[in-house]
N, C-alpha and C positions, 0 to 999 in steps of 0.2 A: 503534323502529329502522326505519329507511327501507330500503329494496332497493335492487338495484345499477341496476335500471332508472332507480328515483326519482333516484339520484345521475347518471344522466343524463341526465334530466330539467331537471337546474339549469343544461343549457347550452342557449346562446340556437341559434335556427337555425343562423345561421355557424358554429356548432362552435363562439365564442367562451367564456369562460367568464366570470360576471355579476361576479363580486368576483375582484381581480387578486391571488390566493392562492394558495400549493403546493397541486399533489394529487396525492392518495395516495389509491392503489386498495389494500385489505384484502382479504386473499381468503385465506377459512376458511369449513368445512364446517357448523362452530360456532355456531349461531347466537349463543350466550351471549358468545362470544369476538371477534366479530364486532362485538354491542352494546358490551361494554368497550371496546374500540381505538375504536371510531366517537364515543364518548363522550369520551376519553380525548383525542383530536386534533380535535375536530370545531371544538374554541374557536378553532386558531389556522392550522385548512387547512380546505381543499375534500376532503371524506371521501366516495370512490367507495366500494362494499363489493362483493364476489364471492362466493354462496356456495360457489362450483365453480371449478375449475382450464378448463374449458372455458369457463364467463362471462368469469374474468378475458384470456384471451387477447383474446375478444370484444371488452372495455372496453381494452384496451390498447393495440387498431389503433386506437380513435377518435380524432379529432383537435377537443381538443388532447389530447396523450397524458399519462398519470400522468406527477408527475416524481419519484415513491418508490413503490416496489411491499413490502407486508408480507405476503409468503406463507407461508402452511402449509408446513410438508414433505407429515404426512400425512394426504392426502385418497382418496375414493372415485375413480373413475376417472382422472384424472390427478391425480397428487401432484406436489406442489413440484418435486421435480426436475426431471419431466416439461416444466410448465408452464413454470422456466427453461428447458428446452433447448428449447424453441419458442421461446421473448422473445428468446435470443441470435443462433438460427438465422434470425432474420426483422433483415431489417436496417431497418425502421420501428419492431423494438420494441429493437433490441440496444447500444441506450445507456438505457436506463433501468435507475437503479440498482434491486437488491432486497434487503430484509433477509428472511432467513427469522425465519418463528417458529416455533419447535418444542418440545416437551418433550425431542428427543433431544439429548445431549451430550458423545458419544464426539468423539474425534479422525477417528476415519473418518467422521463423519459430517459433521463441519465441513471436514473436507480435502475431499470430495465436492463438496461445497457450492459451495465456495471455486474449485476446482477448475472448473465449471460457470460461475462468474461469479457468483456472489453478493456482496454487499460488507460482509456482518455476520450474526452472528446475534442474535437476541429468545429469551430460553428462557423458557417458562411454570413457575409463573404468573408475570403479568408485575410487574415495579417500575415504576411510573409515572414516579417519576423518568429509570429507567435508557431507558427506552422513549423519551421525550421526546427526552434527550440525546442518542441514538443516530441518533433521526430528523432533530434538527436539522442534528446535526454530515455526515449523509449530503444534503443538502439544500444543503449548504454547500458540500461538494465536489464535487456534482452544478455546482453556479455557477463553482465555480472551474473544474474542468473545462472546461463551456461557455466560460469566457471565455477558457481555453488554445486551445480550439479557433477562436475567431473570430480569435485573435491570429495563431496558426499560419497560417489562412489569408491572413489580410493580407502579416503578412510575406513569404511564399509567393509571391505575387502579386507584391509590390515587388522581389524578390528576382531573379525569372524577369525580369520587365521589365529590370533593370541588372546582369547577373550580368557582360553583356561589355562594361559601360560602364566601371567604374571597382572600384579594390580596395576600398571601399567597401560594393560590392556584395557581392562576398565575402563579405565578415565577416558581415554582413548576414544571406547564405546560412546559416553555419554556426551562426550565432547560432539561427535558425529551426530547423535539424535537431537542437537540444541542447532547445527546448521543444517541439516535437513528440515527443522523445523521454522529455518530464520528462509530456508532454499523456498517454502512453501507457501509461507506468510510473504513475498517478498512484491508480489503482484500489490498485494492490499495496502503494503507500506508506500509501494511509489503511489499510489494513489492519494494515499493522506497527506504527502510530501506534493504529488502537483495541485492540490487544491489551494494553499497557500501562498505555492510559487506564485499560481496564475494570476491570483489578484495582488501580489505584492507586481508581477510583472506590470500589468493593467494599471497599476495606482502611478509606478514610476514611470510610463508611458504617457498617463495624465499629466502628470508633475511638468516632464520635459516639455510637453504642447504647450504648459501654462506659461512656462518661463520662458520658452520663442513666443509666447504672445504679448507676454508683458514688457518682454524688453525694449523692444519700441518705446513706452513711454519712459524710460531712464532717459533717454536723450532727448525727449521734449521735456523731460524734469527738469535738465542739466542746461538747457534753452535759455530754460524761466529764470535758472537761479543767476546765469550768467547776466540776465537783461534787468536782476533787480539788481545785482549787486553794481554796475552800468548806472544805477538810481535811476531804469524806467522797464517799465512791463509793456511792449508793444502789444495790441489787441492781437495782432496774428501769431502772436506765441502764445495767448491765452488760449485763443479759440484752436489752433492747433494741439496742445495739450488735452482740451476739453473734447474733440473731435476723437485723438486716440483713448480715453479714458473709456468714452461712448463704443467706441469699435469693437475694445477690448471687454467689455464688460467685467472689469473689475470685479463689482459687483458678485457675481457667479464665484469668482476666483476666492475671494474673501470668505466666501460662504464653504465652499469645498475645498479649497487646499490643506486647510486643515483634520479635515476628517481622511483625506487620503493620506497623509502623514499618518496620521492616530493608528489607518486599518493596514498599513506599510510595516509599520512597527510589531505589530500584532503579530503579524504575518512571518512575521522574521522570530518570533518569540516564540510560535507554535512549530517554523522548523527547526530553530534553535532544539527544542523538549522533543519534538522525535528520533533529530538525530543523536540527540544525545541517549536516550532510551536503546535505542538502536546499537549502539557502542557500548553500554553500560550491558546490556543482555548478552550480544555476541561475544562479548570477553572472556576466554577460557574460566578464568577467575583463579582465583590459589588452590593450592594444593593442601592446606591446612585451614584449619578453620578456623576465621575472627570472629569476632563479636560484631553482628550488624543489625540496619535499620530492616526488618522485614517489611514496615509498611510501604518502604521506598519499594522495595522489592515486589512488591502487590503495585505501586501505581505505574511500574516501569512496564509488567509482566501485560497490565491491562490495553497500556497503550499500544506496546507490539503487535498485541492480536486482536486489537478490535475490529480488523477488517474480518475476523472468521465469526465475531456473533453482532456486530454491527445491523446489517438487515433483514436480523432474526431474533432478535434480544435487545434489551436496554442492560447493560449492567452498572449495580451499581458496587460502592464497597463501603463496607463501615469499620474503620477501623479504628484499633482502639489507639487513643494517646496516649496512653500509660503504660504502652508495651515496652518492657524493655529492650535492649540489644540481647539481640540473640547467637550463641557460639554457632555458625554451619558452615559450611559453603555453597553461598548464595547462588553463585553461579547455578549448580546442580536444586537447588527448592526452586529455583524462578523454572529451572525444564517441569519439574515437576508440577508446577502451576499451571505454565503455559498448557500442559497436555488435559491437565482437567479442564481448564477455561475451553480448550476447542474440542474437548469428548461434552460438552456441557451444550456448547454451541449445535455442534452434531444432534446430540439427543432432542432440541427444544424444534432442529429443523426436521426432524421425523416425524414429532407429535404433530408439529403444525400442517403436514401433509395428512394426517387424520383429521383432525381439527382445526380450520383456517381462523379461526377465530380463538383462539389459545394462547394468552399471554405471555410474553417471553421474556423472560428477567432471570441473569446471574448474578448471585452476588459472590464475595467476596470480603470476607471478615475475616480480623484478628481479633485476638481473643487472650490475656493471661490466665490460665489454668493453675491455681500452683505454681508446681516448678516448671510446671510446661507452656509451652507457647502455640496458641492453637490457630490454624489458617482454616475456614471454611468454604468451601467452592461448592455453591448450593443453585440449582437449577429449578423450571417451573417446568421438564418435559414429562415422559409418562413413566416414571421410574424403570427399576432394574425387575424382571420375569423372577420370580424364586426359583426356576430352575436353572438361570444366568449364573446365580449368585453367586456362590461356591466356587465359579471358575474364573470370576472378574480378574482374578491378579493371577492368573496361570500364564506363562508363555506362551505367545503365539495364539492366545483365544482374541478373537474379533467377533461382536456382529455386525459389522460396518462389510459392506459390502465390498468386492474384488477391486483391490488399488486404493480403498480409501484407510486404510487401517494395518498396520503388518502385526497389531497384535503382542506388541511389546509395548507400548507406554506403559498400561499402567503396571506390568512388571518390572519394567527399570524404575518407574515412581515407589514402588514396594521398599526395592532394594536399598532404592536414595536414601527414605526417610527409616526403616525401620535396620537395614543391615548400616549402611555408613552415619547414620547421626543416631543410630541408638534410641529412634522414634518409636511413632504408631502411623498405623495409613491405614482407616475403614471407612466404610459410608455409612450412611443411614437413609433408609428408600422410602416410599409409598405409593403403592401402585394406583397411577393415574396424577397423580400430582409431584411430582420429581423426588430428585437425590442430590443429598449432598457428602461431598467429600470430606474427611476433618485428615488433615496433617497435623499431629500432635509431635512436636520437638523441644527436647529437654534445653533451657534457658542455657544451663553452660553443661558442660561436656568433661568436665574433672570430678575426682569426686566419685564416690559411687553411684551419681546418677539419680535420679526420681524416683 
């Protein structure tokens, strides 16, 4: 097994790397755990290894940088968390993904994790298969990512150049704030997406062990039926039979193969709803405006971004069934949601760093008003300052701190609903106990209007 020096070693002067391959820095204390993993990926990446949480920071500024990090949780001087809360804190290393590996597998340990910026876990010891899977599938979204991000920035660019040229431009614009926002949310989705993978993997990995167990007795079955229909049942095909039944513990199989079917299923029905959410959101959408379901529209917007108020809120939504179909373009109210759902998020994570003990609840209501149709996005954080107030919908006003906010949502959201559907867009605050947002949109769009 090679040292983490030796792995870099394999790069030429230029910091280039000699074969155009993923790499993946391994960093465990292990050495035994160190040689499996490096063994294990070495066929089909460039395999850096770390025996220390202090090496791997080392190998992780170089350039070019790992594009998968497999960390220990626990190590001698810095442990896993550690070593993440340096990768994130440093902004040369804080887009590279990490999977932990760990023997632990509480919920607080994974919420921790996850929490910090991790994008999976590895439990020992390890399944090669499942390890494979896991690295690929994060390798995968490390690219998509990337190319959300190259795209974000072009469109970006074309966007600012024509914003006062033509309507055009616009759409353009808001097209761009809806993947920049799919670019951001996109760590949270693969996450909701491998929690289902894994136990749909895990149930079909049961299944196949049960079916090489039981196949054995198809052919002491097939013994028996030969030796009655013969008109005799010799003892040594009975007791042979009864020998593999006993081995096999049926039993067991009877009991569980069916609930692994049931939670297989499941599994496959929960990523069925997000991919599909996922597609239905990132859709340009029309150019004109139909009559649509906003409530679908509210349960699609929740699912996408439940990884930004997930471990800082419960949201719920109450909506109405007697909402009509509404004239808009959906596409543009679902950005518009999206951004209050995660300014909502935001605000409930601030209050709760004054007060840990402060309940965290978004809701999410519809509502018919008349001839209007009303969306509310109502939060439990510490409301909006009266000196904020007046400037919430101005361009470019943020108090979200440097990189978290550029200060344009909620004036593209202004624009959405009160200049392109002929809306309203205010809040209603109280200080120490939250805000909520009301979108008020006129039911149809002909007509002189509400």
């Amino acid at each position: 097994m090679k040292s983490a020096q030796d792995g870099l070693d394999r790069m030429d002067t230029d910091g280039s790397v000699a074969v155009a391959r993923a790499i993946i820095l391994v960093v465990d204390d292990d050495t035994e755990n160190l040689g499996v993993l490096d063994g294990l990926l070495r066929q089909d990446y460039e395999v850096l290894i770390a025996p220390s949480g202090e090496r791997a920071l080392a190998i992780a500024a170089r350039v070019p940088k790992p594009d998968l990090i497999l960390l220990d949780v626990l190590m001698p001087g810095l442990d896993g968390y550690d070593v993440l809360a340096h990768l994130r804190g440093n902004p040369a290393t804080s887009g590279i993904p990490v999977i932990f590996v760990t023997g632990l597998d509480s919920i607080e340990d994974e919420k921790r994790g996850l929490g910090l910026g991790a994008m999976d876990y590895i439990t020992k010891p390890y399944h090669p298969p499942i390890v494979l899977a896991r690295v690929r599938t994060q390798l995968e979204l490390k690219r998509a990512r990337d190319w959300l991000t190259d795209q974000n920035t072009f469109l970006e660019a074309e966007v600012a150049r024509r914003v006062q040229e033509s309507e055009q431009a616009q759409l353009q614009l808001l097209q761009s704030e809806k993947l920049a926002a799919m670019g951001q949310l996109a760590a949270g989705i693969a996450h909701e997406i491998n929690t289902p993978t894994q136990y749909v993997h895990n149930n079909v990995q049961f299944l196949k062990d049960a079916f090489d167990q039981l196949l054995p007795l198809c052919s002491e079955f097939r013994r028996l039926l030969e030796s009655v229909k013969a008109g005799a049942a010799p003892l040594e095909v009975v007791e042979a039979l009864a020998a593999a039944i006993a081995k096999h513990d049926t039993a067991f199989f009877e009991q569980e193969v069916p609930g692994a079917l049931a939670q297989t299923l499941e599994g496959l029905e929960r990523l069925g709803a997000i991919v599909c959410s996922m597609k239905q959101f990132a859709h340009p959408g029309s150019t004109t405006m139909s009559a649509t379901d906003l409530n679908q529209a509210m349960l699609t917007t929740a699912m996408v971004s439940k990884n930004e108020w997930k471990y800082v809120a419960e949201l719920k939504t109450d909506l109405d069934p007697g909402l009509p179909l509404v004239e808009c373009l959906i596409s543009e109210i679902e950005q518009v949601v999206l951004n209050l759902i995660i300014n909502a998020a935001h605000a409930i994570t601030e209050a709760k760093e004054i007060d840990p003990q402060r309940t965290g609840l978004i809701t999410v209501s519809t509502r018919q008003n008349g001839p209007w149709a009303e969306i509310r996005v109502a939060d439990t954080a510490m409301g909006i300052p009266p000196e904020v107030q007046p400037k919430v919908f101005d361009p470019f006003f943020t108090t979200k701190g440097v990189g978290k906010g550029s200060g344009q949502g909620l004036a593209i959201s202004h624009r959405i609903v009160v200049e392109r559907h002929k809306g309203q867009l205010y809040f209603e605050t109280q200080p120490g106990r939250g805000t909520a947002f009301v979108i008020r949109l006129p039911i149809t769009q002909g007509g002189d209007g509400p």
